[in-house]
LUMLO-944062 format. One record per residue (C-alpha): x, y, z; chain; residue number from 1. Coordinates in Angstrom, 1 decimal, always signed. Example, Ala and Ser with C-alpha at 12.3 -4.5 7.8 and 13.67 -1.06 7.14 Angstrom:
<pt><c1>+12.3</c1><c2>-4.5</c2><c3>+7.8</c3><ch>A</ch><i>1</i></pt>
<pt><c1>+13.7</c1><c2>-1.1</c2><c3>+7.1</c3><ch>A</ch><i>2</i></pt>
END
This chain:
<pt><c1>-20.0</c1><c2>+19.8</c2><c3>+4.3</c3><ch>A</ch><i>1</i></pt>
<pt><c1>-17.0</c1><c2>+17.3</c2><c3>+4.6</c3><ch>A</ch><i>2</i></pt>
<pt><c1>-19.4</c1><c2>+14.2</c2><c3>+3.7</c3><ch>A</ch><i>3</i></pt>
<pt><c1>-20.5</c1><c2>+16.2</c2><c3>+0.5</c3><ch>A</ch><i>4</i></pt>
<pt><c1>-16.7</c1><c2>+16.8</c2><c3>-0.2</c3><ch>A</ch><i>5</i></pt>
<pt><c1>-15.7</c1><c2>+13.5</c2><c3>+0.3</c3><ch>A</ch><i>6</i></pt>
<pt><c1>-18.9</c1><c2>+12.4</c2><c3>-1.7</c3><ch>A</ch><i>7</i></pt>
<pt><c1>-17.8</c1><c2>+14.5</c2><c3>-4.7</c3><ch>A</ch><i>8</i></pt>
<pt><c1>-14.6</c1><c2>+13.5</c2><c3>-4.6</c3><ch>A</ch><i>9</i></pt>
<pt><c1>-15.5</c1><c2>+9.9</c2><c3>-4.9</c3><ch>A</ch><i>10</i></pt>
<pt><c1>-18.1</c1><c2>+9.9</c2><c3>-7.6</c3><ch>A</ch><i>11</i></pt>
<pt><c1>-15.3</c1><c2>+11.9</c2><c3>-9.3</c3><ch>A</ch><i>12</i></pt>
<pt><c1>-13.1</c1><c2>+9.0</c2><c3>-9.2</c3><ch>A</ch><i>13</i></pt>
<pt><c1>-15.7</c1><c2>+6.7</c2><c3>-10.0</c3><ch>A</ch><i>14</i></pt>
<pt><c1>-15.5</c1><c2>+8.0</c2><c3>-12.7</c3><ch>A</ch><i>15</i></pt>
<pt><c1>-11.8</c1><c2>+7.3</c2><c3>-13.8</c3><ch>A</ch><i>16</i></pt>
<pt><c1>-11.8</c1><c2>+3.6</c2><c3>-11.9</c3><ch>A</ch><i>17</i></pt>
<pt><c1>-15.2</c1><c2>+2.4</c2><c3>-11.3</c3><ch>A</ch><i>18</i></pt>
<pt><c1>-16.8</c1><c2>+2.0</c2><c3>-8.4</c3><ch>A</ch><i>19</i></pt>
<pt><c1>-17.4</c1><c2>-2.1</c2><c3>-8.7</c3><ch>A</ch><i>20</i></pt>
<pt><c1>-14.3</c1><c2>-2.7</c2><c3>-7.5</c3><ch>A</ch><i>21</i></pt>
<pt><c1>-14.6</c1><c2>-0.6</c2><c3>-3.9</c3><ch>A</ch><i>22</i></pt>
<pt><c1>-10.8</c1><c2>-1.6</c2><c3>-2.7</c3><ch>A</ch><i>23</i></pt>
<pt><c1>-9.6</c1><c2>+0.2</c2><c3>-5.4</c3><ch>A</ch><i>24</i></pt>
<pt><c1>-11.7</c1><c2>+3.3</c2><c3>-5.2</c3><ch>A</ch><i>25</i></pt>
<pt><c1>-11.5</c1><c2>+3.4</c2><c3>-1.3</c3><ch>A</ch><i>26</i></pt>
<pt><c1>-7.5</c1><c2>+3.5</c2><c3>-2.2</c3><ch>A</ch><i>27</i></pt>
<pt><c1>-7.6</c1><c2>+6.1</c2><c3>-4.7</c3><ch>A</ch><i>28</i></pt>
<pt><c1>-9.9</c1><c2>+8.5</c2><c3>-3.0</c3><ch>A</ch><i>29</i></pt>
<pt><c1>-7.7</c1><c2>+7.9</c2><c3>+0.6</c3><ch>A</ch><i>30</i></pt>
<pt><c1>-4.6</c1><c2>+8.6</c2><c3>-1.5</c3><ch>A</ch><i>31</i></pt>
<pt><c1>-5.8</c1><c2>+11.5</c2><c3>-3.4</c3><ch>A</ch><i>32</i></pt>
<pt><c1>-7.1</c1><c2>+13.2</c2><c3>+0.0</c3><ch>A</ch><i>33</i></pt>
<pt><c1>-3.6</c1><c2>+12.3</c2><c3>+1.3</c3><ch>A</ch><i>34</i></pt>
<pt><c1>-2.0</c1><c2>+14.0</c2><c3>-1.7</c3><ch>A</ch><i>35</i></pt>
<pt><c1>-4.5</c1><c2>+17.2</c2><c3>-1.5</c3><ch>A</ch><i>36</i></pt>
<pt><c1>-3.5</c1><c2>+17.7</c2><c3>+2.2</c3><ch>A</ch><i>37</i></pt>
<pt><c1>+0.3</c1><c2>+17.4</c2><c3>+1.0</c3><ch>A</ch><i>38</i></pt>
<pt><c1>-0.2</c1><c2>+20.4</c2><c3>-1.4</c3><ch>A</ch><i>39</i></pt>
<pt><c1>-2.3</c1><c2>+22.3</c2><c3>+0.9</c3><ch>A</ch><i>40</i></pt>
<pt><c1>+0.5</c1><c2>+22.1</c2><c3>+3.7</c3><ch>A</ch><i>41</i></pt>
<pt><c1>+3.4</c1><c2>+23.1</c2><c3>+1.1</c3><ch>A</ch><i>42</i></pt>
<pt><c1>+4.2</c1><c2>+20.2</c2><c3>-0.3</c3><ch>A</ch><i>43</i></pt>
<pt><c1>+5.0</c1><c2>+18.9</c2><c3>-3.7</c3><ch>A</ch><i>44</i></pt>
<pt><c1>+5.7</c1><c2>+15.4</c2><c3>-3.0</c3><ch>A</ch><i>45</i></pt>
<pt><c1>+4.2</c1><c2>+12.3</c2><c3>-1.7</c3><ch>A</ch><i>46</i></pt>
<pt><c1>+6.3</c1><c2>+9.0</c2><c3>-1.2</c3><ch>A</ch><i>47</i></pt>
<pt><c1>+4.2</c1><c2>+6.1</c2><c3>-1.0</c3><ch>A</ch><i>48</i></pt>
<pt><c1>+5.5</c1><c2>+2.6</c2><c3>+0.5</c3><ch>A</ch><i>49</i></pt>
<pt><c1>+3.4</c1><c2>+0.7</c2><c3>-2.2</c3><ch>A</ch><i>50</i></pt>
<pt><c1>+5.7</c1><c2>-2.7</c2><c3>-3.5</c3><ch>A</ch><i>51</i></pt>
<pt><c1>+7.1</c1><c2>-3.4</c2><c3>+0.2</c3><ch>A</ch><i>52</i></pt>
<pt><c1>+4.6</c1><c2>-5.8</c2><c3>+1.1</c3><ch>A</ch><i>53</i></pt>
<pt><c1>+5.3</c1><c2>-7.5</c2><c3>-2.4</c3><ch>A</ch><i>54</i></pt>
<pt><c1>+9.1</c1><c2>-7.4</c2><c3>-1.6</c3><ch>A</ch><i>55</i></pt>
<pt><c1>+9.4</c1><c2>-8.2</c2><c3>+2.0</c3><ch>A</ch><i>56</i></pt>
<pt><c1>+6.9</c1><c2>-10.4</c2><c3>+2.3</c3><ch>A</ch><i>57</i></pt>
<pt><c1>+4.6</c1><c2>-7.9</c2><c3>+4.4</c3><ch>A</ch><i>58</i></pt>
<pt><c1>+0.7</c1><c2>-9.7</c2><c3>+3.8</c3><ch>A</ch><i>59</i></pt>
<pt><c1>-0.3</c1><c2>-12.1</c2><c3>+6.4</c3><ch>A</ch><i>60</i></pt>
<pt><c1>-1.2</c1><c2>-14.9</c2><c3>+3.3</c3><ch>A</ch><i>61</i></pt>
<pt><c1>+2.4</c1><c2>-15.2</c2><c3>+3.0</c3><ch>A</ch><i>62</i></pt>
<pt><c1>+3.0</c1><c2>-16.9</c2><c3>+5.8</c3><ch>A</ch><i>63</i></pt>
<pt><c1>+0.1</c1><c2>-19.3</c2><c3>+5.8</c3><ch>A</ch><i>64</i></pt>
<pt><c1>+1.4</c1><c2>-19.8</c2><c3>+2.2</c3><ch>A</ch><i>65</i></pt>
<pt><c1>+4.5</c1><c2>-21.0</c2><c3>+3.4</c3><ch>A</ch><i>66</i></pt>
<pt><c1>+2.9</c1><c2>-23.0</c2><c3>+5.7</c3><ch>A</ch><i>67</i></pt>
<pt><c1>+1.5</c1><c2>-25.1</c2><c3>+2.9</c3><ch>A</ch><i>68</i></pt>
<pt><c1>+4.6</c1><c2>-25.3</c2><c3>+1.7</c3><ch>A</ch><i>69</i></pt>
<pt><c1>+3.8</c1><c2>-22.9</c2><c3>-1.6</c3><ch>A</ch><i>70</i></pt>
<pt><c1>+7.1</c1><c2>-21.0</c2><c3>-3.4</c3><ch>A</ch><i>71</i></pt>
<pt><c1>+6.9</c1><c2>-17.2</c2><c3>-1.5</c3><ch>A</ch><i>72</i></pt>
<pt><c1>+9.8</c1><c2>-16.0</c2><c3>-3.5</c3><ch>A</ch><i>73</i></pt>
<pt><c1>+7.5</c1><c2>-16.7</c2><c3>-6.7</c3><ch>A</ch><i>74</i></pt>
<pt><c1>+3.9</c1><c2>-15.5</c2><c3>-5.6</c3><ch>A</ch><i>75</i></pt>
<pt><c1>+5.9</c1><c2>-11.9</c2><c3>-4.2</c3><ch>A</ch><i>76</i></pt>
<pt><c1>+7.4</c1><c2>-12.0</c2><c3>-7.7</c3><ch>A</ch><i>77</i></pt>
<pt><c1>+4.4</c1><c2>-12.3</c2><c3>-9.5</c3><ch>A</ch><i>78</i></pt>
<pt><c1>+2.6</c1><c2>-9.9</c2><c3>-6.9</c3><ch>A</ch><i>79</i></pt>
<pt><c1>+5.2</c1><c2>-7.4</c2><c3>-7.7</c3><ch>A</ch><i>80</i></pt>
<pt><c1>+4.4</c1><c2>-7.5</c2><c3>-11.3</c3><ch>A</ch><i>81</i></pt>
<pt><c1>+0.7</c1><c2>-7.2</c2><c3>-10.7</c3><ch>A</ch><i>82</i></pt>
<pt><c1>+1.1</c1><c2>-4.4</c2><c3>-8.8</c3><ch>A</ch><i>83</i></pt>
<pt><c1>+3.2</c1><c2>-2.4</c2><c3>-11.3</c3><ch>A</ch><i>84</i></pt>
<pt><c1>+1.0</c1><c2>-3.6</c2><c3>-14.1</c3><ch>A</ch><i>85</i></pt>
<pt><c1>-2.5</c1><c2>-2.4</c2><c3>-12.3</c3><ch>A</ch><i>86</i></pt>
<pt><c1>-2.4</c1><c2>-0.9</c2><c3>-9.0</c3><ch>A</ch><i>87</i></pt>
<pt><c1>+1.0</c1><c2>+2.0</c2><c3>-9.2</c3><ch>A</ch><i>88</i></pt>
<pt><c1>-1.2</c1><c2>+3.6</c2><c3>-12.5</c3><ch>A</ch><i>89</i></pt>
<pt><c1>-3.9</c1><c2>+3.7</c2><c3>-9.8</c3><ch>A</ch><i>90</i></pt>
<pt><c1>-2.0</c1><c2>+5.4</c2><c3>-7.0</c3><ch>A</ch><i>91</i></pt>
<pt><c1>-0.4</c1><c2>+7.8</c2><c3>-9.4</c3><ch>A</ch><i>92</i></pt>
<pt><c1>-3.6</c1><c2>+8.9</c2><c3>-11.4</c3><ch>A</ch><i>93</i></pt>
<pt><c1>-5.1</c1><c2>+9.4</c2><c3>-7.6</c3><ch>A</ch><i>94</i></pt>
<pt><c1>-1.7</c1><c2>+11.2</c2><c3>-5.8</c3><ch>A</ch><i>95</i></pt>
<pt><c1>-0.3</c1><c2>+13.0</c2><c3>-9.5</c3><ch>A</ch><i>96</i></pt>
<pt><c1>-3.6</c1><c2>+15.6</c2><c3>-9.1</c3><ch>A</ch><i>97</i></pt>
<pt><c1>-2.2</c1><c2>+17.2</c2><c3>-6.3</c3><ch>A</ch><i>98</i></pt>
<pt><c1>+1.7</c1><c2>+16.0</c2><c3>-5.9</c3><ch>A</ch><i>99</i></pt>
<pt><c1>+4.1</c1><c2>+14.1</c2><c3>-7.4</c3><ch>A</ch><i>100</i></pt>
<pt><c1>+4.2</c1><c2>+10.6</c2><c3>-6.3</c3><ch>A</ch><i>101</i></pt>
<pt><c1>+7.3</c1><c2>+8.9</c2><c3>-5.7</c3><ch>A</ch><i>102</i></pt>
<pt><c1>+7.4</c1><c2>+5.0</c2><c3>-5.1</c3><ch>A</ch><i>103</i></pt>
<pt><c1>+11.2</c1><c2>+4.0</c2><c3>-3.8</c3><ch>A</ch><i>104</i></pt>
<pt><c1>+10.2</c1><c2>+0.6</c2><c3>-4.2</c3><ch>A</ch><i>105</i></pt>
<pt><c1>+9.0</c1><c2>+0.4</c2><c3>-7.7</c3><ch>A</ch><i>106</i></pt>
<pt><c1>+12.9</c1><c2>+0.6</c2><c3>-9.0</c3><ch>A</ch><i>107</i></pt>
<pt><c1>+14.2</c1><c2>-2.3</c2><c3>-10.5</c3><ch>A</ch><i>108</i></pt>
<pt><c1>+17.3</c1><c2>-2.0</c2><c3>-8.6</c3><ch>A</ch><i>109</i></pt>
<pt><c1>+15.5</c1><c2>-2.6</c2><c3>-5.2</c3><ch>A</ch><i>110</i></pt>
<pt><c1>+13.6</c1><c2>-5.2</c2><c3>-6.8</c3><ch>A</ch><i>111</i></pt>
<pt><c1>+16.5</c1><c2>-6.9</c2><c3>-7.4</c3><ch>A</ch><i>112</i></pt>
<pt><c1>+18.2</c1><c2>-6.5</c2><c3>-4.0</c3><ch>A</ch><i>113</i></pt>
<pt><c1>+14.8</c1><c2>-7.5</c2><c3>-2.5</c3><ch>A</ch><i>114</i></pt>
<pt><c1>+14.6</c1><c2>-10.4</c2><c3>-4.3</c3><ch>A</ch><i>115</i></pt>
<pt><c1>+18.1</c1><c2>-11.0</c2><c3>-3.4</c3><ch>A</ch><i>116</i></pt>
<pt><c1>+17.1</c1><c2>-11.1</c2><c3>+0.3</c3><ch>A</ch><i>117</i></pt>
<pt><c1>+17.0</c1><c2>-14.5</c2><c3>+1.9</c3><ch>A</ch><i>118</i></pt>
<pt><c1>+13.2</c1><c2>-15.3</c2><c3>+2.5</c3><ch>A</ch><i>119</i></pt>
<pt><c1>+14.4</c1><c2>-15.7</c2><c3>+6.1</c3><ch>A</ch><i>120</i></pt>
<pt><c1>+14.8</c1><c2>-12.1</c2><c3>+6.5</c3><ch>A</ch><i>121</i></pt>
<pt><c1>+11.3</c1><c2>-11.3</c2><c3>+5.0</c3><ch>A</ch><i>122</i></pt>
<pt><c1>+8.8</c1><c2>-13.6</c2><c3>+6.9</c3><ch>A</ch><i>123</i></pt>
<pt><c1>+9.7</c1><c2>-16.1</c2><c3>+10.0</c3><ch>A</ch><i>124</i></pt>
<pt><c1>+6.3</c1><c2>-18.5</c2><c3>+9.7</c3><ch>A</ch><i>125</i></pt>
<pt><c1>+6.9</c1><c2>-20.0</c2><c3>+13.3</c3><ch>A</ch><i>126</i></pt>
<pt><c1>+6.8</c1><c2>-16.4</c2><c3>+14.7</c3><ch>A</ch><i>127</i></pt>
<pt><c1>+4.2</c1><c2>-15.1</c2><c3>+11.9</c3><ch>A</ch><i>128</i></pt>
<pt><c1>+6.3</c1><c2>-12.3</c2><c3>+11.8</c3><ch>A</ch><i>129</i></pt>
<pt><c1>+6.8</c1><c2>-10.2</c2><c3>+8.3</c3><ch>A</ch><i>130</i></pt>
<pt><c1>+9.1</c1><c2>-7.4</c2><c3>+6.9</c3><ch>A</ch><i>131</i></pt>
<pt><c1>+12.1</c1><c2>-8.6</c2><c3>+9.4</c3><ch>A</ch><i>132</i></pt>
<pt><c1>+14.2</c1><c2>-6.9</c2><c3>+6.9</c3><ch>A</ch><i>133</i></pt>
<pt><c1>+12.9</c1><c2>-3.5</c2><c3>+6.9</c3><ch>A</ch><i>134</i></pt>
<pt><c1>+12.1</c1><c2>-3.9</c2><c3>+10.9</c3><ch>A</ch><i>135</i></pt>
<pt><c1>+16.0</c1><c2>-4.5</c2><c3>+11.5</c3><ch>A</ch><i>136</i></pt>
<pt><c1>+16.5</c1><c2>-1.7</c2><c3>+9.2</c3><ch>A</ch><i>137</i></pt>
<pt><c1>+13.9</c1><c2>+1.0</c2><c3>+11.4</c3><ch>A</ch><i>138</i></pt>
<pt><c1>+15.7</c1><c2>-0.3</c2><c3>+14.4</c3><ch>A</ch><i>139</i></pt>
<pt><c1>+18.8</c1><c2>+0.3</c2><c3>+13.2</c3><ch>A</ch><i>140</i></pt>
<pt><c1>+17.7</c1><c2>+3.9</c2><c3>+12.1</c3><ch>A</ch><i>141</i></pt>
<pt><c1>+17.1</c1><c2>+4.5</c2><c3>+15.7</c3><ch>A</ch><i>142</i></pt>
<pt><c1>+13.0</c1><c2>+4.2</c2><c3>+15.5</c3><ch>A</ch><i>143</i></pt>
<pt><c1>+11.2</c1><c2>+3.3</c2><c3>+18.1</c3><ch>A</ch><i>144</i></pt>
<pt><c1>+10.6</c1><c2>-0.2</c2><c3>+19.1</c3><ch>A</ch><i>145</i></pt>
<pt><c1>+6.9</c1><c2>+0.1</c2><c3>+19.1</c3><ch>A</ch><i>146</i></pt>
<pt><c1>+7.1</c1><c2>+1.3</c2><c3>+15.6</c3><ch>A</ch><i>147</i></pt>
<pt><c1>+9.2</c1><c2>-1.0</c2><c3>+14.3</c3><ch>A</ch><i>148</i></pt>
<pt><c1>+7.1</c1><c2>-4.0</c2><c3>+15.5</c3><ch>A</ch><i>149</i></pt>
<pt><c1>+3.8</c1><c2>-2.2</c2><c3>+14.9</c3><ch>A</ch><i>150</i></pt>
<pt><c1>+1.1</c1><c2>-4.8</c2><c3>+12.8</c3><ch>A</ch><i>151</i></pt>
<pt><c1>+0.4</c1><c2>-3.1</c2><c3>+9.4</c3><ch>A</ch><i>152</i></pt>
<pt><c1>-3.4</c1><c2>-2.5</c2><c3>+8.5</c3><ch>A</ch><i>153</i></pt>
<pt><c1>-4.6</c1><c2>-1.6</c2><c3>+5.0</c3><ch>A</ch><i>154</i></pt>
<pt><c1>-4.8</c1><c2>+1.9</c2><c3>+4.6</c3><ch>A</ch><i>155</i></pt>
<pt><c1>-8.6</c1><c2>+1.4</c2><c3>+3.4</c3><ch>A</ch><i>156</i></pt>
<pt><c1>-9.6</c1><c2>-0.6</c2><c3>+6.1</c3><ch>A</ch><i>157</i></pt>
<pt><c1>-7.6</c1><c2>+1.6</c2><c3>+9.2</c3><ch>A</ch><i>158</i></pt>
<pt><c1>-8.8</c1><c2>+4.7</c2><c3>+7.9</c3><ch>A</ch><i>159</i></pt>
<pt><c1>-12.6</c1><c2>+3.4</c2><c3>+8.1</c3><ch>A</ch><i>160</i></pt>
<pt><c1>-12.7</c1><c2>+5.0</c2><c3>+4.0</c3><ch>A</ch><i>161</i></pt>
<pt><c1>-13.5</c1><c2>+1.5</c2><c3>+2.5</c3><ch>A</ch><i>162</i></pt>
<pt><c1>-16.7</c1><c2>+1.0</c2><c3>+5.5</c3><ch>A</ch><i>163</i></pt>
<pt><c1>-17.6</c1><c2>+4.4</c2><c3>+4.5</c3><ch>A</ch><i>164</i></pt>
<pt><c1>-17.6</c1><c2>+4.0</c2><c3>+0.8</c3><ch>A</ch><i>165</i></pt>
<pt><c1>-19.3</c1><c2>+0.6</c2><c3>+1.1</c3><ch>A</ch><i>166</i></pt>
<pt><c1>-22.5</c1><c2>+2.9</c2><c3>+2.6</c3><ch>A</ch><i>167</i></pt>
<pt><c1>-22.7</c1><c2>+6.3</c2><c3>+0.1</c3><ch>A</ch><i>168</i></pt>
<pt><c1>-21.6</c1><c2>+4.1</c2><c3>-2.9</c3><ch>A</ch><i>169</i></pt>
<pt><c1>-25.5</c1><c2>+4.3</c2><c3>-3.8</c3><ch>A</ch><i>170</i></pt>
<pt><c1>-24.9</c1><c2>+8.5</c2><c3>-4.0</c3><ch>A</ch><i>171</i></pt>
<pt><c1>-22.3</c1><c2>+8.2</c2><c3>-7.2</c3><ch>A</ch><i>172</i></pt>
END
């Protein structure tokens, strides 16, 4: 029953984003399920973290773009901009079915702070460590230590969604 669900569910998304693109899809369909089980436990809202990685230097490329010595400061800028041009319209057709979606960092006002940031505090290539910024910050909120210096996944490829998507794609 859950597999004919979650089968439904994506061949109705298909529908609104495609299904050649399965990144995208496997995103949607994890965010919408996210926002479904938001509503069903009482809530109205769902903040999503999407733009941090574009801020605060958070993808491993990054740092072996830095390495060859490319501009970060202008690839996170011009991967900011893609991502409010293509993938936030994305996240809140997928999320906006169930909950409201709120993105704290798609505000131009944090842009501008993060782009204000010293690339120092964002990625440290001789460590390969990303997001120092918002690490110092968790620490400083008191989280744990193995939070704040947890490796980020993709939610598509953690979850296992993308693998499984990749194998009933055929069913939409």
């Amino acid at each position: 029953m859950v597999k004919e669900g979650l089968i439904g569910k994506a061949r109705f998304l298909s529908k609104i984003f495609g299904k050649e693109n399965l990144m995208n899809l496997s995103i949607a369909l994890l965010l919408n399920m996210v926002a479904e089980e938001a509503l069903n436990s009482g809530f109205q809202n769902l903040v999503v973290g999407q733009g941090s990685d574009e801020l605060f230097g958070g993808y491993k490329r990054y740092v072996s773009y830095a390495k060859e010595g490319y501009d970060i400061n202008e690839i996170l800028r011009k991967d900011f901009e893609k991502l409010q041009s293509t993938d936030i319209s994305r996240d809140e057709v997928s999320i906006s079915m169930y909950c409201e979606p709120i993105f704290p960092y798609i505000n131009n006002r944090v842009a501008e702070v993060a782009f204000s940031i010293p690339l120092k505090y964002k990625i440290d290539v001789e460590r390969d460590e990303r997001k120092i910024v918002l690490r110092l910050l968790a620490k400083e909120l008191g989280l744990p230590s193995e939070i704040c210096n947890m490796q980020k996944k993709a939610m598509q490829y953690s979850s296992g969604i993308q693998k499984l998507l990749s194998k009933i794609i055929t069913l939409l």
